[in-house]
C-alpha positions as CSV (number, residue, x, y, z in Angstrom):
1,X,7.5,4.4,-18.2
2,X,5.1,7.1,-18.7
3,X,2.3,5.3,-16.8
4,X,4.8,4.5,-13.8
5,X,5.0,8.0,-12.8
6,X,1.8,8.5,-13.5
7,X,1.0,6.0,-11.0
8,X,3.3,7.4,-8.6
9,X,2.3,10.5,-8.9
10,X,-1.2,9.4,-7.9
11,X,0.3,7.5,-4.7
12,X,2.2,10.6,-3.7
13,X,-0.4,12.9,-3.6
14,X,-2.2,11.6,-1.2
15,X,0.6,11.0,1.1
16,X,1.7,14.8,0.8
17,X,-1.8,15.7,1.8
18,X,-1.5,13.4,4.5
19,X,1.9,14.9,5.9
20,X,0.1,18.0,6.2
21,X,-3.5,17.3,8.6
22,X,-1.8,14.0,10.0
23,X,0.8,13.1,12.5
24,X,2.1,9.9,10.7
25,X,2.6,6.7,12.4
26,X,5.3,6.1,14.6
27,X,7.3,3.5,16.8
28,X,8.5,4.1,20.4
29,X,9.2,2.4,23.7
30,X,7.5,2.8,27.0
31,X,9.0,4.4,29.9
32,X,10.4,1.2,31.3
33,X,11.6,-0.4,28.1
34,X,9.7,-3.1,28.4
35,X,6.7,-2.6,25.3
36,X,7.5,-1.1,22.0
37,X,4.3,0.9,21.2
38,X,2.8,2.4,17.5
39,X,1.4,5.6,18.1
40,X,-0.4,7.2,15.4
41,X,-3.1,10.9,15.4
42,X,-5.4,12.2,13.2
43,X,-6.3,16.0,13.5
44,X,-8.3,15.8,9.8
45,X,-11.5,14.8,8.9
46,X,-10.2,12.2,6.8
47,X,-10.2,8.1,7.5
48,X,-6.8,6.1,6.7
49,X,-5.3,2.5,6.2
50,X,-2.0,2.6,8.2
51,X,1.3,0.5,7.8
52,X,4.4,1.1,10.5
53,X,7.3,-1.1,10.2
54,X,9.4,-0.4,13.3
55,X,13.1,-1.9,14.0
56,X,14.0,-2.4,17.4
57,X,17.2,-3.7,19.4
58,X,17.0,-6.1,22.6
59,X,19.2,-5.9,25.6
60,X,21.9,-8.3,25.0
61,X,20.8,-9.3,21.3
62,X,22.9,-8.3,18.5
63,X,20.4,-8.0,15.4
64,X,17.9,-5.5,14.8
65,X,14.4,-7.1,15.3
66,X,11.4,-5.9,13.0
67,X,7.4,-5.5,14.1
68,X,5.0,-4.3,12.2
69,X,1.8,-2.9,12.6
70,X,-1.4,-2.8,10.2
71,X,-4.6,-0.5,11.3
72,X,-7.3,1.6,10.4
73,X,-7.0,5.0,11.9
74,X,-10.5,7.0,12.5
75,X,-10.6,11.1,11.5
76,X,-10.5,13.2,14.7
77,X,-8.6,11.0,16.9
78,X,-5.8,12.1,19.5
79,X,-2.4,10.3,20.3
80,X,-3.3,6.8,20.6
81,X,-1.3,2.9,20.6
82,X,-2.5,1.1,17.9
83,X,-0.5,-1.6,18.3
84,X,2.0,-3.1,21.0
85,X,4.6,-6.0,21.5
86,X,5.6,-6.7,24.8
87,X,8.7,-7.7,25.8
88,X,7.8,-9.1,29.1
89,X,10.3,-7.4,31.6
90,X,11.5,-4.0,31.9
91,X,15.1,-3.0,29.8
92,X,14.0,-6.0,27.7
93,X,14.0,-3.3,24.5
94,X,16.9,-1.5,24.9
95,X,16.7,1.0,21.3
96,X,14.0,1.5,18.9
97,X,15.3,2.5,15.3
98,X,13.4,5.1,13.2
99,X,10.3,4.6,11.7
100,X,8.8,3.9,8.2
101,X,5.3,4.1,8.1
102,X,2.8,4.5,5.1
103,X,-1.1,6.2,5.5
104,X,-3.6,5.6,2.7
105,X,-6.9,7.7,2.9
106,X,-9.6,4.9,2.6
């Protein structure tokens, strides 16, 4: 037990350091609907391994849909799509649910 928090405790710390120099991943669709896009930023100095799982609804489609989205993300980088899904047509994404995402320094 003792060596399970322990072990979180290591995961976490990283990640709270994380929260505060970087804009964590996240999912959202382009003006037309028609590509869900990752976008992730990295104001700090520091290199990551990025995970963003993001739901997402189609016009017409009842279930919630899942993409995800694996990357290194460089130190000193702006707003950028790291990964994309096209839909094809615009409307063709009609709501993108929020986002979990996960950033590992590396």
């Amino acid at each position: 037990m003792l060596r399970a928090i322990i072990a979180m405790a290591a995961i976490l710390l990283p990640m709270s350091a994380l929260a505060e120099t970087t804009w964590m991943p996240t999912c959202r669709l382009s003006a037309d609907r028609s590509t869900l896009e990752v976008v992730a930023a990295n104001p700090s100095d520091q290199k990551y391994y990025c995970q963003a799982w993001c739901r997402m609804k189609i016009t017409g489609e009842r279930p919630v849909q899942k993409f995800d989205c694996t990357f290194n993300l460089a130190s000193n980088v702006g707003e950028k799509v790291m990964c994309r899904k096209d839909g094809g047509s615009a409307n063709y994404f009609s709501e993108v649910l929020p986002t979990r995402s996960t950033c590992v320094p590396r």
